[in-house]
matplotlib code that plots the C-alpha trace (Angstrom):
import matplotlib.pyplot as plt

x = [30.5, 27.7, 28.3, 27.9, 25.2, 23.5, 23.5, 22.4, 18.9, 17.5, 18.3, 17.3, 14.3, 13.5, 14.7, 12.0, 9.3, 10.6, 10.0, 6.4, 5.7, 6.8, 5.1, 1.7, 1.9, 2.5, -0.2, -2.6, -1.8, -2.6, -6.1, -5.1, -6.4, -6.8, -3.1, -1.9, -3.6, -1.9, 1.3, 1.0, -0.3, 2.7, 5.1, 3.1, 4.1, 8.0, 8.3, 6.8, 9.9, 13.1, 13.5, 12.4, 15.0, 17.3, 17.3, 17.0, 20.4, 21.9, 22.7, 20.3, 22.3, 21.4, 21.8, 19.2, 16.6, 17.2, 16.3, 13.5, 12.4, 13.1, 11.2, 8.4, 7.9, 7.0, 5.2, 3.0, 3.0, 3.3, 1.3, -1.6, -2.2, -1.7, -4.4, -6.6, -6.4, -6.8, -9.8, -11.7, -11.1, -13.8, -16.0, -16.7, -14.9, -13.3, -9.5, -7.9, -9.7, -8.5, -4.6, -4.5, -5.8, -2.9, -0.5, -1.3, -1.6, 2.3, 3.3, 1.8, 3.5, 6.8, 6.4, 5.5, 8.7, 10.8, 9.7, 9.8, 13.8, 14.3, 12.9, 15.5, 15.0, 11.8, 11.4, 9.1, 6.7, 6.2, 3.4, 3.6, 3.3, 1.1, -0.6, 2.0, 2.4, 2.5, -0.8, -2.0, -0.7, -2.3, -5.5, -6.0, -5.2, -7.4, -10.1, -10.1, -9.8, -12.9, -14.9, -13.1, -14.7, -18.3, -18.9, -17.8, -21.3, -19.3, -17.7, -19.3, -16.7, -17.6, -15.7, -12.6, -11.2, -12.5, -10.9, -7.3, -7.7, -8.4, -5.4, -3.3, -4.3, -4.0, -0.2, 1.0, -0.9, 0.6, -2.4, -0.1, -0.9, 0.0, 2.9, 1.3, 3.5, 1.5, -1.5, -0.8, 1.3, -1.3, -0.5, -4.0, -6.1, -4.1, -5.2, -8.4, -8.7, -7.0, -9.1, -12.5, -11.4, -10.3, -13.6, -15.2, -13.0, -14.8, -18.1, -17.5, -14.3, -10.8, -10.5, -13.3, -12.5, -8.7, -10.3, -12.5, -9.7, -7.3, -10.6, -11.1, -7.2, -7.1, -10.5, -8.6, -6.4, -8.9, -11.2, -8.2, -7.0, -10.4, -10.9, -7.8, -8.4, -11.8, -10.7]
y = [-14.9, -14.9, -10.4, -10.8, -13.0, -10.1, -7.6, -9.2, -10.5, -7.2, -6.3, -9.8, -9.5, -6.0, -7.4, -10.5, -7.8, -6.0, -9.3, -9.6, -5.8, -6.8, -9.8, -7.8, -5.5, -8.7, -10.9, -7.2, -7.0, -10.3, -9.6, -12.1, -9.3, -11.4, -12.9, -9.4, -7.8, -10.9, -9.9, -6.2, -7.4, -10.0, -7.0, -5.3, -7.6, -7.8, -3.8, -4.6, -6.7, -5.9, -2.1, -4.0, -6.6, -4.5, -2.5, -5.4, -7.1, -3.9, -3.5, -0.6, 1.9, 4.6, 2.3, 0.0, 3.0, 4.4, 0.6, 0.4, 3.6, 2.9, -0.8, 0.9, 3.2, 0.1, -2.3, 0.8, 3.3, 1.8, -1.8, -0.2, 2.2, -0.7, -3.5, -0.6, 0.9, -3.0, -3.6, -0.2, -1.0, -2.7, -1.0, 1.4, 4.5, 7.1, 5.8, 9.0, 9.7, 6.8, 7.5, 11.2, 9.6, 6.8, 8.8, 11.6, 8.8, 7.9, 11.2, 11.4, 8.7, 9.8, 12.8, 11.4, 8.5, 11.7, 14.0, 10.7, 10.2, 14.2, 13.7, 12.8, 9.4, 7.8, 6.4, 3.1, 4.7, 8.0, 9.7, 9.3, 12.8, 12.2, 8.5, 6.0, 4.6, 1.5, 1.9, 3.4, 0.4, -1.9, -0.4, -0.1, -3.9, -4.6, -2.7, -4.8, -7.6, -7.7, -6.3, -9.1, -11.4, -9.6, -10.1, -6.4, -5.1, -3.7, -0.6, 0.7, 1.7, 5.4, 5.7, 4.1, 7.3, 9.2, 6.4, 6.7, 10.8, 10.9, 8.5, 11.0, 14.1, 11.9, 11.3, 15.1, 16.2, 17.2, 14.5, 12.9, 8.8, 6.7, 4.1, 0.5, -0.3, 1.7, 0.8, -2.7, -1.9, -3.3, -7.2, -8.6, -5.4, -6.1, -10.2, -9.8, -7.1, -9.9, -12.4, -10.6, -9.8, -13.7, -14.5, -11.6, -13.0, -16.7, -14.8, -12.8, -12.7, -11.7, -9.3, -6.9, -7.7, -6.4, -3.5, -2.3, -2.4, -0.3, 1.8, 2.5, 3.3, 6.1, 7.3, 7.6, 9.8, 12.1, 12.5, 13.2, 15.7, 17.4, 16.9, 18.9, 21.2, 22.6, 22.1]
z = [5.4, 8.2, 8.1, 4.3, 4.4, 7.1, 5.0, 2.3, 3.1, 4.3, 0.2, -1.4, 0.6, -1.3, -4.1, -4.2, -3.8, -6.9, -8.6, -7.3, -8.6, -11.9, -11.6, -10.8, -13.9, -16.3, -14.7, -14.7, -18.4, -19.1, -17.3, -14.4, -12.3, -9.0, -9.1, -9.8, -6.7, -4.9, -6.2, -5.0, -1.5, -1.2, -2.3, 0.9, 3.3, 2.1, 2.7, 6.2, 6.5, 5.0, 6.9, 10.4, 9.3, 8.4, 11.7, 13.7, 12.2, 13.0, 8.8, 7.9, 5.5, 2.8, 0.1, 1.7, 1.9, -1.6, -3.3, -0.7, -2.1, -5.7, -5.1, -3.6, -6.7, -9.1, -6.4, -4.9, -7.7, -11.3, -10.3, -8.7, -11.6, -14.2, -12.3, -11.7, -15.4, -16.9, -14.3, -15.8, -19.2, -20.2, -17.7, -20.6, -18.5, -20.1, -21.0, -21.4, -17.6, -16.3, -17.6, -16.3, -13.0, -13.1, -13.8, -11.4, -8.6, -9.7, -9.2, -6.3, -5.0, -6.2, -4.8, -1.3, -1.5, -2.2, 0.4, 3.3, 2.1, 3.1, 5.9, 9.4, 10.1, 11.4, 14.8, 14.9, 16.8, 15.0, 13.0, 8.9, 7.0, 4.5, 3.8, 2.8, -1.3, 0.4, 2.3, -1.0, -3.7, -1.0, -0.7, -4.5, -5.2, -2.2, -3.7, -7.6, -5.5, -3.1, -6.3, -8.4, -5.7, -5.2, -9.0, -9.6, -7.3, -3.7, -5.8, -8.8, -11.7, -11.1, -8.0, -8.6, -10.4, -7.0, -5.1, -7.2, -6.9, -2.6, -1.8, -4.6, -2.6, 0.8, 0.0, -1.3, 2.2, 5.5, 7.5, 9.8, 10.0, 12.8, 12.3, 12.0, 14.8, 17.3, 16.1, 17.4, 20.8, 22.5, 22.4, 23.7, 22.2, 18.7, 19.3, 19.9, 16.6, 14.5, 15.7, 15.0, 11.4, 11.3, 11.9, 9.9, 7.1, 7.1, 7.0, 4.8, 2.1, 3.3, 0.9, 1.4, 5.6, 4.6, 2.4, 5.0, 8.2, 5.1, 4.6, 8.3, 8.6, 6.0, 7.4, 10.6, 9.5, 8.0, 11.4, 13.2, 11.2, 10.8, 14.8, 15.5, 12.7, 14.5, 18.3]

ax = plt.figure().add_subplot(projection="3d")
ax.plot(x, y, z, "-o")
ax.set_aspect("equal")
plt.show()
């Protein structure tokens, strides 16, 4: 019972994320945008889980990464595109715009989820090809919900459709990402990071705080890439 219950709750753990994506696109549809971004970022932190999980409990398998795959498809790729598509709707944008931008940003996505289960398997430590749907859904939701909670002034509508397109093109592209775990191998470095945003967050909002450590991420990514691309 105790190795059944083991493997399990690596799987019931990606299973209660499917439930938040789904969650995400009803509450988005029912123009709850807030709870829905809430939804997608709760689905964030159970993918940060069940693969460590899994791996730690010595129970990872194929099946495990194929539903993490499949899981991550609606939580990062189809809830995104729905709270963003909802929050532009009344912003008098273009529809049939925003829907070729949705759609390409699920694709995109797809395509990247796809190429990742190809790939041999990744060590904790090592570089991401391409920026991850999960990095991607996240900083989407993040981005509704700090305009959600600056009245709609931090991002104007325009860029949102530039916004959906850049993290499209950022996870097709060969830019290689560092893995979140080395970004925080540094205990008291990490500590004192969290704690600054902690107290940025009171200051300010913990959204646009989140939205901006995301923003400075992905922007990572690109310098590097552009600094070894010209040296």
């Amino acid at each position: 019972m105790k190795d059944r219950v083991r493997k399990l709750l690596p799987n019931m753990i990606t299973f209660t994320g499917l439930v938040c994506a789904f969650s995400a696109v009803v509450l988005a549809i029912h123009e709850d945008l807030a709870a829905a971004g809430a939804c997608i970022l709760a689905g964030n932190l159970l993918d940060s889980l069940d693969g460590g999980l899994a791996r730690k409990l010595g129970v990872a398998s194929a099946f495990g990464l194929q539903l993490d795959s499949l899981v991550d498809v609606v939580t990062f790729g189809v809830a995104p595109s729905v709270l963003v598509y909802q929050y532009l709707r009344p912003l008098a944008l273009s529809l049939v715009v925003m829907w070729v931008v949705c759609v390409g940003y699920m694709i995109g996505g797809v395509f990247r989820l796809a190429r990742f289960n190809l790939l041999p398997p990744k060590q904790s430590h090592s570089d991401s090809v391409g920026l991850t749907i999960s990095t991607s859904g996240a900083m989407l939701a993040l981005s509704v919900l700090a305009n959600h909670a600056y009245e709609h002034r931090l991002i104007p509508a325009g860029v949102f459709p530039v916004l959906v397109v850049a993290l499209t093109l950022l996870m097709v592209s060969r830019i290689r990402y560092p893995a979140l775990a080395s970004v925080f191998r540094r205990r008291w470095v990490s500590l004192a990071g969290l704690g600054a945003a902690a107290l940025l967050a009171i200051w300010f909002s913990p959204q646009l705080v989140v939205f901006g450590l995301t923003s400075g991420y992905v922007s990572f990514g690109l310098v590097r890439a552009a600094y070894h691309l010209i040296y």
